[in-house]
Residue frames as qw, qx, qy, qz and C-alpha x, y, z in Angstrom:
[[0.608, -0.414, -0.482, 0.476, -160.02, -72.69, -87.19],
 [0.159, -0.953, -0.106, -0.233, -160.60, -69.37, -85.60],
 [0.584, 0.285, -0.503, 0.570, -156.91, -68.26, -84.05],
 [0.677, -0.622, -0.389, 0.060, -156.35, -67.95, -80.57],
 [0.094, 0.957, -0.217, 0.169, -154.75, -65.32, -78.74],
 [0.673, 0.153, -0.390, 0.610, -150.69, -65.47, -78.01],
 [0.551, -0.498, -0.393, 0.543, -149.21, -65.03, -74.91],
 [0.341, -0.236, -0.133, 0.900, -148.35, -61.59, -75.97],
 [0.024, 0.404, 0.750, 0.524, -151.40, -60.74, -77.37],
 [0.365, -0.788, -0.400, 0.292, -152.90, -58.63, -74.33],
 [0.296, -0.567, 0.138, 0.756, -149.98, -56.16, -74.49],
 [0.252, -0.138, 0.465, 0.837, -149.69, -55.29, -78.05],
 [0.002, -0.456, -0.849, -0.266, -154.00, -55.04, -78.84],
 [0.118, -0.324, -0.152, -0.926, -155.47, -51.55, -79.42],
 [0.107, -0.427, -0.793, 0.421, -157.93, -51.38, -76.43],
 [0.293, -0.097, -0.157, -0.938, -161.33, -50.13, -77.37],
 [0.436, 0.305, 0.689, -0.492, -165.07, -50.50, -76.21],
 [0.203, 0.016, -0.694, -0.691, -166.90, -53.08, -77.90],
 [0.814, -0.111, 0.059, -0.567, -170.83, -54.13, -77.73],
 [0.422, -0.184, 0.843, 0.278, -170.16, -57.64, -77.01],
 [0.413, 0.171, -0.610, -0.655, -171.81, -59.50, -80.49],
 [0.107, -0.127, -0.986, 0.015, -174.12, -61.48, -79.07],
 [0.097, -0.717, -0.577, 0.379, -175.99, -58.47, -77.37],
 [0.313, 0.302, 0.205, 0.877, -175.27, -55.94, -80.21],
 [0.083, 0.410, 0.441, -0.794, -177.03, -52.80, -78.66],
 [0.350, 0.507, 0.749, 0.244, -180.38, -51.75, -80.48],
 [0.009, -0.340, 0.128, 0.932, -180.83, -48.86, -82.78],
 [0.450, 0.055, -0.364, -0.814, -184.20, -47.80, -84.39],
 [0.848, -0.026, 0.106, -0.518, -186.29, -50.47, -82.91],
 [0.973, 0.094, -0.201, -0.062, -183.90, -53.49, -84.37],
 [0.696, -0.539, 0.309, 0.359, -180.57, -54.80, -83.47],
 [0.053, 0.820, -0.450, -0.351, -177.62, -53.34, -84.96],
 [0.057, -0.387, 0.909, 0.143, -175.94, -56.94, -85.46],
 [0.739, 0.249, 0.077, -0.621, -178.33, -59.58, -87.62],
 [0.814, 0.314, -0.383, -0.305, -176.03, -62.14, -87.86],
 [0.778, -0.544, -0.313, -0.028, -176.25, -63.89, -84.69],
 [0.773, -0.511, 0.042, 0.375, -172.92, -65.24, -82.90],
 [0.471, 0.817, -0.285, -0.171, -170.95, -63.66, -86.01],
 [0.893, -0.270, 0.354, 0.068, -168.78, -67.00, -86.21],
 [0.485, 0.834, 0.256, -0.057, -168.62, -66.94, -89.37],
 [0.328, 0.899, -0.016, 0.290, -167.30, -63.90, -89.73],
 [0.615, -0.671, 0.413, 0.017, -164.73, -64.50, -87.26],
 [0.795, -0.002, 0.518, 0.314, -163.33, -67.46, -89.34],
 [0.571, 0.722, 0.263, 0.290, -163.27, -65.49, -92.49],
 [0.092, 0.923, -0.307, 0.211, -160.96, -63.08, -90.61],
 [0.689, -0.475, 0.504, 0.214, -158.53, -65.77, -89.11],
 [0.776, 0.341, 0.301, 0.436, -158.39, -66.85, -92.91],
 [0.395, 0.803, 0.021, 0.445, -157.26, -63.20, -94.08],
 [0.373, -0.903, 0.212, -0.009, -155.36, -62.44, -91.41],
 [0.871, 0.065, 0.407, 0.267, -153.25, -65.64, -92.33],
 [0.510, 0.591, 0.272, 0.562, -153.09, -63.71, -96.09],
 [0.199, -0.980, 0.010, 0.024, -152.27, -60.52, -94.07],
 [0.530, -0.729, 0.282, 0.330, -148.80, -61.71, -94.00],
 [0.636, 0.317, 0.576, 0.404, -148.24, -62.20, -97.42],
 [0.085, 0.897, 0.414, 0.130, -148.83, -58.70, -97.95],
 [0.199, -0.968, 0.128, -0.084, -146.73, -56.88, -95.46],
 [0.957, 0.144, 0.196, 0.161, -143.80, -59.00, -95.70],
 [0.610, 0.381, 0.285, 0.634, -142.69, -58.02, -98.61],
 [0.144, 0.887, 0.054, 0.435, -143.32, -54.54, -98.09],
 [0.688, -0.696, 0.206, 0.015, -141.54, -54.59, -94.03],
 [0.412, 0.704, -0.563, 0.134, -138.44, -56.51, -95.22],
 [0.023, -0.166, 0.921, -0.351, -138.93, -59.42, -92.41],
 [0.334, -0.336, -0.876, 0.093, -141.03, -61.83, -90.97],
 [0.431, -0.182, 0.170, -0.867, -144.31, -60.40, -89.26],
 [0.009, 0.377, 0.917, -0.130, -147.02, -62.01, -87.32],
 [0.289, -0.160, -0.156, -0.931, -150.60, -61.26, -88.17],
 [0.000, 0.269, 0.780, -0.565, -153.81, -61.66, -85.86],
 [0.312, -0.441, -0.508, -0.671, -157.24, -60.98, -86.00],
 [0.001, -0.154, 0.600, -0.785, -159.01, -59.18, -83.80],
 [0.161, 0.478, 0.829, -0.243, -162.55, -60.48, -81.91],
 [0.052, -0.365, -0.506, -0.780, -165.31, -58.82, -84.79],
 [0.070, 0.559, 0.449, -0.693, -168.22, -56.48, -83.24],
 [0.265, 0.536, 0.523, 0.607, -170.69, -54.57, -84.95],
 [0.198, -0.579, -0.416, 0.673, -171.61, -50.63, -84.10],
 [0.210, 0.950, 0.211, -0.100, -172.85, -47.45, -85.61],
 [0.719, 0.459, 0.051, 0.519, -170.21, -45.89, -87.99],
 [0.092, -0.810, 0.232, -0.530, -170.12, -42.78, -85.64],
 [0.729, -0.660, -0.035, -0.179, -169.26, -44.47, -83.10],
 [0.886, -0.290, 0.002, 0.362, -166.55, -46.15, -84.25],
 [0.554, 0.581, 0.016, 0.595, -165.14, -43.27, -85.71],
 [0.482, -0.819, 0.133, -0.281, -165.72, -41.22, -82.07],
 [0.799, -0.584, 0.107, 0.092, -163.17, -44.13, -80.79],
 [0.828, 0.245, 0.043, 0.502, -160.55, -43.89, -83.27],
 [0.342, -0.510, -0.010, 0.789, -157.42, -41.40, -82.69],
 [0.418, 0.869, 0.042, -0.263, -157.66, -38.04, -84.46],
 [0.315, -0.660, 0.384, 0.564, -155.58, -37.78, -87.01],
 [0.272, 0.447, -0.729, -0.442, -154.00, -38.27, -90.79],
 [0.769, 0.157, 0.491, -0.378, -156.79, -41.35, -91.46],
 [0.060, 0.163, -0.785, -0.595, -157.05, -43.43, -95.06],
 [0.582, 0.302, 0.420, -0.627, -160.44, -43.87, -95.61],
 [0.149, 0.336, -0.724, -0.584, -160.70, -46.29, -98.82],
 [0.693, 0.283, 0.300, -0.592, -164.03, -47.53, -100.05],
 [0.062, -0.279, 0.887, 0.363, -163.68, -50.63, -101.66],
 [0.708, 0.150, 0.071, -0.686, -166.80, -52.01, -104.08],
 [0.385, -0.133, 0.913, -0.007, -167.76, -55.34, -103.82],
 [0.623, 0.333, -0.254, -0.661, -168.69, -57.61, -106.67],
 [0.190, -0.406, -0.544, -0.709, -171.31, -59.15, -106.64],
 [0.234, -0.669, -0.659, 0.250, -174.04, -57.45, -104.49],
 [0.133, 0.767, 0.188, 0.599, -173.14, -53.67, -105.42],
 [0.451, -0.883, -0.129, -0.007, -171.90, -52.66, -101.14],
 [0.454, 0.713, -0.344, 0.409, -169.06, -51.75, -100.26],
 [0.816, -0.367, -0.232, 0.382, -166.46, -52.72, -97.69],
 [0.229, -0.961, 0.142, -0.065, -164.30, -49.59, -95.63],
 [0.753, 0.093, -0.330, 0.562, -160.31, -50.17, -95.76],
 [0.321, -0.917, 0.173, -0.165, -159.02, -47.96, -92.91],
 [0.832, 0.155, -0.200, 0.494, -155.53, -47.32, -92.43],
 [0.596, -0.687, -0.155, 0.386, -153.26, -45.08, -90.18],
 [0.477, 0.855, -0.199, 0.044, -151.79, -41.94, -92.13],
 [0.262, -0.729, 0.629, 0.065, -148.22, -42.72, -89.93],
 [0.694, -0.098, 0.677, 0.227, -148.33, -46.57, -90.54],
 [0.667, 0.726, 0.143, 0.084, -148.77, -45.15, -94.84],
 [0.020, 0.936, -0.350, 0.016, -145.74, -42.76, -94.61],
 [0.701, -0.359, 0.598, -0.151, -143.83, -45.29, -92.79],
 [0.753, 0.074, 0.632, 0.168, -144.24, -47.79, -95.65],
 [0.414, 0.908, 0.003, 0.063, -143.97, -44.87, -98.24],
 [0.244, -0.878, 0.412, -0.012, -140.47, -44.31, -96.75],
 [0.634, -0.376, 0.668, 0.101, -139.60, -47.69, -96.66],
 [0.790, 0.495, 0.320, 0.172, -140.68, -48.60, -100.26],
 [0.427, 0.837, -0.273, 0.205, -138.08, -45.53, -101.58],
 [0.660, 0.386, -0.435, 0.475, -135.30, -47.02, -99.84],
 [0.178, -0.615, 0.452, -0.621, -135.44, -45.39, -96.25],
 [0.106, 0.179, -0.880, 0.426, -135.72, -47.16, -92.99],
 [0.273, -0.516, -0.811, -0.035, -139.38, -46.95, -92.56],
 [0.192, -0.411, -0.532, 0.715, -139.39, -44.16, -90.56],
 [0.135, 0.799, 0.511, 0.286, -142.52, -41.80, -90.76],
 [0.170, 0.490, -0.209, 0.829, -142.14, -37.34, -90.18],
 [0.139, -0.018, -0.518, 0.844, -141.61, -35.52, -87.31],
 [0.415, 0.374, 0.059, -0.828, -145.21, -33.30, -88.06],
 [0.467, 0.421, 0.778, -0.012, -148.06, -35.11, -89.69],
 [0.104, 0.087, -0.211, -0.968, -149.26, -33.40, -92.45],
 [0.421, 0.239, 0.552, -0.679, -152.74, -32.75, -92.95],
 [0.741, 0.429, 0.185, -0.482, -153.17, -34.28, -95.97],
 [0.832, -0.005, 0.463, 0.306, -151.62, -37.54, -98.20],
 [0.050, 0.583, -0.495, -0.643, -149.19, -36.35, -100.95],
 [0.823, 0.296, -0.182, -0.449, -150.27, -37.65, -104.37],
 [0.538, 0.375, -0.748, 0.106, -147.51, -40.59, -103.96],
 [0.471, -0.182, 0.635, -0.585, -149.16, -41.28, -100.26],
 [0.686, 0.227, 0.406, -0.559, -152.04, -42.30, -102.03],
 [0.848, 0.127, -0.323, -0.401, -151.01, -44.18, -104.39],
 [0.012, -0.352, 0.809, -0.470, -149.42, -46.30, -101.69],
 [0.484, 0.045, 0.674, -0.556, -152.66, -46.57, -100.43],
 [0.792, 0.374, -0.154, -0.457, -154.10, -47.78, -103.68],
 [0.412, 0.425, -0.806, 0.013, -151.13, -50.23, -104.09],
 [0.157, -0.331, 0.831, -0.418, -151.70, -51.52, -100.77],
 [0.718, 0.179, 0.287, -0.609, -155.62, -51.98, -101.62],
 [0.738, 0.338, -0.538, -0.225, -154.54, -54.07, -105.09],
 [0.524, 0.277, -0.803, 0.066, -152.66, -56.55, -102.72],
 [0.343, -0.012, 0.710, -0.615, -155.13, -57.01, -99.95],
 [0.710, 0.232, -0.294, -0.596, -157.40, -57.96, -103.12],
 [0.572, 0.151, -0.797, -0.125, -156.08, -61.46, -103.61],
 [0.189, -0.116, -0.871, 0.438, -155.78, -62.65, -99.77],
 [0.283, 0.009, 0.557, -0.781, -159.26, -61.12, -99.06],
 [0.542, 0.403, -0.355, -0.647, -160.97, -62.71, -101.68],
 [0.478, 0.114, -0.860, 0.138, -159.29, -66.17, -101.22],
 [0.109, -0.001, 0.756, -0.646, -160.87, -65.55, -97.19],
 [0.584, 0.088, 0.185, -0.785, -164.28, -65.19, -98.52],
 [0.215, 0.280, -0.912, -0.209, -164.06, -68.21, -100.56],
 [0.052, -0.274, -0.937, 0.210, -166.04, -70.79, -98.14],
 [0.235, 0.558, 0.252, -0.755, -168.89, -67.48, -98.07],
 [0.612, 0.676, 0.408, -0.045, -169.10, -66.88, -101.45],
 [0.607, 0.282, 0.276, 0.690, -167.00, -65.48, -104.81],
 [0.084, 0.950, 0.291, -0.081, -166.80, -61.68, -104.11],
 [0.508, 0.441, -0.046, 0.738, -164.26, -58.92, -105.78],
 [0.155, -0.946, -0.225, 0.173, -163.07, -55.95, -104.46],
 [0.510, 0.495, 0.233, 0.664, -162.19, -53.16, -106.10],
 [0.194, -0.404, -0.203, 0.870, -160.58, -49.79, -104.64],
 [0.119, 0.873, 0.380, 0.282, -162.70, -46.75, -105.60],
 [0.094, 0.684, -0.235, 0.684, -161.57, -42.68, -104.36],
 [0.619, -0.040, -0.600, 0.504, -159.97, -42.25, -101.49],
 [0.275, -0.881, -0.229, -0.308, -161.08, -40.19, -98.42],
 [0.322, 0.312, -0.475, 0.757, -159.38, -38.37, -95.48],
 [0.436, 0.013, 0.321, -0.841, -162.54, -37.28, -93.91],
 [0.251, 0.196, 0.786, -0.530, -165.29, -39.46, -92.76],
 [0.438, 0.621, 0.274, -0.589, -168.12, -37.27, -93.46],
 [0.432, 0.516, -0.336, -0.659, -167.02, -37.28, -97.28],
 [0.020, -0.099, 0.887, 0.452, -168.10, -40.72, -97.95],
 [0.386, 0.113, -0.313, -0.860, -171.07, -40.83, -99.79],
 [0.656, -0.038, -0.712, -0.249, -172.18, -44.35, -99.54],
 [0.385, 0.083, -0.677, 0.622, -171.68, -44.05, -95.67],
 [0.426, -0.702, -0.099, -0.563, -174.14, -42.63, -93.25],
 [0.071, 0.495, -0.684, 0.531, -172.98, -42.10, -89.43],
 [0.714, -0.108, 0.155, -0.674, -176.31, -44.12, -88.51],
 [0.760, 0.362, -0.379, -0.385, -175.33, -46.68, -90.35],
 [0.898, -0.311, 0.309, 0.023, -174.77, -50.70, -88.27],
 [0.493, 0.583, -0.643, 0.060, -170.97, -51.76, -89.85],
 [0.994, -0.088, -0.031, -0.063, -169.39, -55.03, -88.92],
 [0.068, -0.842, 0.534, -0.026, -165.48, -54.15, -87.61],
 [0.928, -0.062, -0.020, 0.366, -163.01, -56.67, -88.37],
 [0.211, -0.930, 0.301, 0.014, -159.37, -55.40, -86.99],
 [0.922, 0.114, 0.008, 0.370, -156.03, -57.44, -88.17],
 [0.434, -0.866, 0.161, 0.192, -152.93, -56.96, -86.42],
 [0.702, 0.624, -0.205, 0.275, -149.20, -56.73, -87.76],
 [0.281, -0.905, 0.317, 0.028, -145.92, -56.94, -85.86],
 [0.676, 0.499, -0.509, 0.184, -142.43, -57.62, -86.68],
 [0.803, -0.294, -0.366, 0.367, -140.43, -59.07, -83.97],
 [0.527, -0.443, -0.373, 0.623, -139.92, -56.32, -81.31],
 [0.167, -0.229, -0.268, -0.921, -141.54, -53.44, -82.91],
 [0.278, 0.298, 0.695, -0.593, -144.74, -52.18, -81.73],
 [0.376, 0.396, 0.831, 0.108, -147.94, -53.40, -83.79],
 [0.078, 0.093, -0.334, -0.935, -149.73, -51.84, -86.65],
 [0.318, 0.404, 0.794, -0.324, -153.53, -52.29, -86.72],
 [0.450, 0.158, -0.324, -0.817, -155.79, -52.07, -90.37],
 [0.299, 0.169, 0.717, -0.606, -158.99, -52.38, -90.24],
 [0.096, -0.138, -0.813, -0.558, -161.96, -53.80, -92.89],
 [0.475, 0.351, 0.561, -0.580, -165.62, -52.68, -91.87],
 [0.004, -0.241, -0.793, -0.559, -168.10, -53.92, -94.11],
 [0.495, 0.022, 0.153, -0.855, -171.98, -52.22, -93.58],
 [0.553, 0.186, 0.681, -0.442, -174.33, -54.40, -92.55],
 [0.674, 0.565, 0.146, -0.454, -176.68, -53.84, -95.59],
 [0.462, 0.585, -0.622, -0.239, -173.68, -54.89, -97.70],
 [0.052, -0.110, 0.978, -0.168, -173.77, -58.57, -95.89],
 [0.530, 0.116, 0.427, -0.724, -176.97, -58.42, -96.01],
 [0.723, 0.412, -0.345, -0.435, -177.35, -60.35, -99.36],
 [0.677, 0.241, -0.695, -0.027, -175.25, -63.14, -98.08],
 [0.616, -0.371, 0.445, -0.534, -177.07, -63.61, -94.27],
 [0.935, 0.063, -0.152, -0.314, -177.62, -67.21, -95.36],
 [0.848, 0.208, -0.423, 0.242, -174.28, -68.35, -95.47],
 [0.021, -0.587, 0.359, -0.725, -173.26, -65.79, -92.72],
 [0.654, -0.295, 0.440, -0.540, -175.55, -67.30, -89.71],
 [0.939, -0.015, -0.282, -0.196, -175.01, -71.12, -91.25],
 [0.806, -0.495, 0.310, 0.100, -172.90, -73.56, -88.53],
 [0.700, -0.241, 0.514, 0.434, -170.65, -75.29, -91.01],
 [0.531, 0.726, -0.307, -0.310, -169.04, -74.29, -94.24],
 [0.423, -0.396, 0.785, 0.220, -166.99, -77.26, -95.50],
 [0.412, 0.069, -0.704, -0.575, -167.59, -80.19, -98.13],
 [0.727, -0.114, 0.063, -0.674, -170.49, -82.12, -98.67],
 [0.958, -0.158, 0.240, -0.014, -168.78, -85.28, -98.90],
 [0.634, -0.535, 0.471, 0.301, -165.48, -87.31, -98.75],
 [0.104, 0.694, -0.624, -0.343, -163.05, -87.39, -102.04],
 [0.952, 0.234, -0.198, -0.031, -162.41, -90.38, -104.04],
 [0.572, -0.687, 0.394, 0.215, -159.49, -91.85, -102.13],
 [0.719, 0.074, 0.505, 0.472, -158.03, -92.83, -105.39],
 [0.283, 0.885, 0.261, 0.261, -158.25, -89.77, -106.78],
 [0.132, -0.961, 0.147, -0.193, -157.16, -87.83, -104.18],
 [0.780, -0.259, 0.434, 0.369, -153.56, -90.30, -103.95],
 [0.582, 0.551, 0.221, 0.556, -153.13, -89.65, -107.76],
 [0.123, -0.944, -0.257, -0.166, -153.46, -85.88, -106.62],
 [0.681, -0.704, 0.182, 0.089, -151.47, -86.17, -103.74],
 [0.703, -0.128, 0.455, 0.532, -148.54, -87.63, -105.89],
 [0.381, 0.762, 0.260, 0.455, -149.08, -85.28, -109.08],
 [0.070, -0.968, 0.001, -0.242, -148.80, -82.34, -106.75],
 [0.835, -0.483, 0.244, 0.105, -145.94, -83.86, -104.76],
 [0.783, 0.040, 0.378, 0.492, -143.94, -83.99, -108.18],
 [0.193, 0.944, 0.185, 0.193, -144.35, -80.05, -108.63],
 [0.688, -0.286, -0.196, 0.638, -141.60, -77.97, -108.64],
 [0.259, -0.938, -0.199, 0.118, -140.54, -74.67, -107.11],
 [0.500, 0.550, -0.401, 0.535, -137.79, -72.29, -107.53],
 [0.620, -0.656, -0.178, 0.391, -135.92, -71.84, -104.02],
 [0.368, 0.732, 0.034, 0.573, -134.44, -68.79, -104.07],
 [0.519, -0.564, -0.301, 0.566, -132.37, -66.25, -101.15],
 [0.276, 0.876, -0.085, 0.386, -131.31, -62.41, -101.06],
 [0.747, 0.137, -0.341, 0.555, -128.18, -62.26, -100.24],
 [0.108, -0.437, -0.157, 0.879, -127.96, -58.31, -99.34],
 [0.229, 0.841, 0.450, 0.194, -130.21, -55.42, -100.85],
 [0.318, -0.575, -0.240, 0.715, -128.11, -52.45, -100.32],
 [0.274, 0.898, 0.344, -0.028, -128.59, -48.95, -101.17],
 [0.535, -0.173, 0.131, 0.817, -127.60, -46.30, -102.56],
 [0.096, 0.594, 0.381, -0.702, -129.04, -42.72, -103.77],
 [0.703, 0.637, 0.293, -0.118, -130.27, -41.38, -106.85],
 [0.124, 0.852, -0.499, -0.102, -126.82, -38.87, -107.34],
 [0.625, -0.230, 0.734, 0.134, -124.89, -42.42, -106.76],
 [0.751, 0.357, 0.552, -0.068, -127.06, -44.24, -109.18],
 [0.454, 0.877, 0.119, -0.105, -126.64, -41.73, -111.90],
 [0.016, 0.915, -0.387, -0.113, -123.04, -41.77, -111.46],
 [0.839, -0.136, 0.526, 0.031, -122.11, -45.34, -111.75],
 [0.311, 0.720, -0.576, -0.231, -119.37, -46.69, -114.05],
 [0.943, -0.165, -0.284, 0.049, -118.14, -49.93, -115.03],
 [0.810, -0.082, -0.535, 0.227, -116.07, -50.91, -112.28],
 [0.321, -0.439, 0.499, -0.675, -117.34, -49.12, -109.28],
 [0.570, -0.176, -0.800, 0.063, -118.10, -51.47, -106.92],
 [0.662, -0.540, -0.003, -0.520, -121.25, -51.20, -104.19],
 [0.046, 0.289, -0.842, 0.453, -120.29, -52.62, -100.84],
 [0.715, -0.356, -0.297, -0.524, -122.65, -55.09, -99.41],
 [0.234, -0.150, 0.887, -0.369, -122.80, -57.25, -96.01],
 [0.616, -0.114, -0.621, -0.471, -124.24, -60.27, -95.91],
 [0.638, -0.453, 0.257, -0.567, -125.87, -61.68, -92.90],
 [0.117, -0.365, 0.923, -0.035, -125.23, -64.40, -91.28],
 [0.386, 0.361, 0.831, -0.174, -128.93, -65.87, -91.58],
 [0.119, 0.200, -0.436, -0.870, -130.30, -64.94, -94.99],
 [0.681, 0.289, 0.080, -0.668, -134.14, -65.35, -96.17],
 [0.151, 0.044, 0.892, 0.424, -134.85, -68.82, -98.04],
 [0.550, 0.249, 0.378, -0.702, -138.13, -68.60, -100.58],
 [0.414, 0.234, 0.836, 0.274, -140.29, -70.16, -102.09],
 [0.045, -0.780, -0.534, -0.324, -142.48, -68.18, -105.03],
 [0.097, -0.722, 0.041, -0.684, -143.23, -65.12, -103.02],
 [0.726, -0.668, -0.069, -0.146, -143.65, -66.77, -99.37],
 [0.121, 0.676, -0.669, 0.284, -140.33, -67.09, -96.75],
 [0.905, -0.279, -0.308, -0.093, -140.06, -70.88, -95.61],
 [0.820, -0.458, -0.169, 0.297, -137.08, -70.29, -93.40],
 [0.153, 0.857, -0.485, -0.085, -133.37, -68.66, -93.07],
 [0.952, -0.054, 0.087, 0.287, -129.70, -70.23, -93.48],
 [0.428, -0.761, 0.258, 0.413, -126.59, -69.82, -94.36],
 [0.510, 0.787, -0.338, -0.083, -124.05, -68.77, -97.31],
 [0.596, -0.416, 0.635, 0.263, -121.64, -71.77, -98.07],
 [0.446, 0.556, -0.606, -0.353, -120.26, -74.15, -100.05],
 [0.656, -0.235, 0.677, -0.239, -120.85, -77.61, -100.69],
 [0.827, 0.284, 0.473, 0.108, -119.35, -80.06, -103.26],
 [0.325, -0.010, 0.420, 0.847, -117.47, -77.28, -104.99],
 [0.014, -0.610, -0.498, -0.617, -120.76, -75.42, -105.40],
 [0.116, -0.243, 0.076, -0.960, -122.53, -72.46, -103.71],
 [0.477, -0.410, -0.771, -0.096, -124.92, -73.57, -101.33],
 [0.366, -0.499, 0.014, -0.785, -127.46, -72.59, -98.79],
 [0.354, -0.077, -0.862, 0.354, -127.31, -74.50, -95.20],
 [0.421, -0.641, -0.295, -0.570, -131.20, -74.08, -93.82],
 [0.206, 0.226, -0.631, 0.713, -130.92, -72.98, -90.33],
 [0.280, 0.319, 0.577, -0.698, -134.56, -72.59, -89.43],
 [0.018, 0.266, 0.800, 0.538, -137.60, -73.25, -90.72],
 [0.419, -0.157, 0.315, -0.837, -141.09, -70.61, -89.95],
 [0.323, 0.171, 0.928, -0.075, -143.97, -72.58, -88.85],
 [0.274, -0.009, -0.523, -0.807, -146.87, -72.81, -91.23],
 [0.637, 0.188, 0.703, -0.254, -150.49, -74.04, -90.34],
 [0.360, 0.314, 0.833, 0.279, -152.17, -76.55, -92.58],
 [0.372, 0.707, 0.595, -0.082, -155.13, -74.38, -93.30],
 [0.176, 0.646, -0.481, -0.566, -152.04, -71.14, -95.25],
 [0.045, 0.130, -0.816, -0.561, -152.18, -74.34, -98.22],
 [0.306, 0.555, 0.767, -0.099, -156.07, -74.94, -98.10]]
């Protein structure tokens, strides 16, 4: 299922001219865009946007909605004419198999930001950009690339079995090699926002020529199976998997404290913490709800206060 915009979806959506994709504008004699309605591709970002939140999550410290914006295809100058100046990630990621490569793009503030937040600060990026990523920027950005691996990989799935693997990182445009400014790319755009915060937007272009090897499954109507399950199978299944089990797990509090602290610790100092009144419940790595800190029966216990929703197709 392709997702559909939310009510608040208008406000919070980087506004930028796009060709629409049906009428991709022509360059050199052909059309820029060669795989028709791009449907498809459209579905393949609802699926990773889905895995988008699995990602940032953990790095944010709350609950986030992620979104996928309507895909377009245009000339790499162009889109790089529409994007703000500034502190960029350029990260060139090589896909296997077919040998092209796919474009992570990221915002130097929204890196910092999560650089800050991973040592212990609040998130907050500097006053003054600097003009170039410290060597701990980047590997942020490499970190970030290893765990967009799993959920973007899982999206191609119904398409076909492709890796991707970060390669060197750029700041400048012009210095990728594999890039020309001529060159037809295929923008997919996947929002991020935590609840009252204003969105974060990274972006996946893939070049044409690098889709080009898998047009077939790109421009086909239906990806799905070719036929129905053994219904006795899939019951046995249904009950096997049904009898799996899961740790359930909460963080109470995470507080901090500095390195001079750390280094000074003794037994019996004792860190202050606060606990909330609603605390995370997970499962594995994913948050299925919050609750409360009690007791119940003489034991320590967790009263679930809310539960997030989940579509069907986050367990397909």
């Amino acid at each position: 299922m392709v997702n559909t915009d939310s009510p608040e979806a208008p406000t919070e959506r980087r506004q930028q001219p796009r060709a629409d994709a049906e009428h991709a504008p022509v360059f050199a004699g052909s059309s820029l865009n060669p795989f028709g309605d791009l449907h498809t591709l459209q579905h393949l970002s609802a699926r990773l946007a889905r895995g988008m939140r699995r990602v940032f999550e953990p790095m944010l410290g709350r609950a986030v909605r992620s979104w996928a914006e309507p895909v377009s295809v245009q000339r790499f100058a162009d889109y790089c004419a529409e994007r703000e100046q500034g502190l960029t990630a350029w990260l060139p990621l090589a896909m296997s198999p077919g040998g092209g490569q796919a474009l992570l793009v990221l915002d130097g503030r929204f890196v910092l930001e999560l650089l800050d937040r991973f040592f212990g600060g609040n998130g907050d990026g500097p006053s003054t950009m600097p003009a170039e990523f410290s060597a701990a920027a980047e590997s942020m950005v490499h970190r970030l690339a290893r765990m967009m691996d799993g959920p973007i990989t899982s999206a191609w799935e119904p398409v076909a079995r492709i890796g991707f693997e970060a390669t060197s990182l750029e700041t400048n445009p012009v210095m990728l090699s594999t890039i020309d400014s001529d060159d037809p790319m295929v923008i997919t755009r996947f929002g991020i926002a935590a609840d009252g915060a204003k969105p974060e937007f990274v972006d996946l272009l893939y070049p044409v020529s690098a889709l080009k090897p898998f047009g077939a499954e790109l421009t086909a109507k239906v990806h799905g199976r070719s036929a129905e399950p053994d219904p006795r199978w899939n019951n046995g299944l249904t009950r096997a998997a049904m009898k799996v089990r899961f740790k359930v797990r909460s963080v109470l509090a995470e507080p901090t404290i500095t390195i001079g602290q750390l280094m000074e610790l003794r037994e019996g100092d004792v860190i202050p913490i606060r606990v909330d009144r609603d605390v995370p419940v997970m499962v594995a790595n994913n948050r299925i709800g919050a609750g409360t800190v009690g007791t119940a029966n003489g034991r320590a216990a967790i009263r679930i206060n809310s539960l997030d929703h989940f579509d069907e197709e986050d367990f397909q």
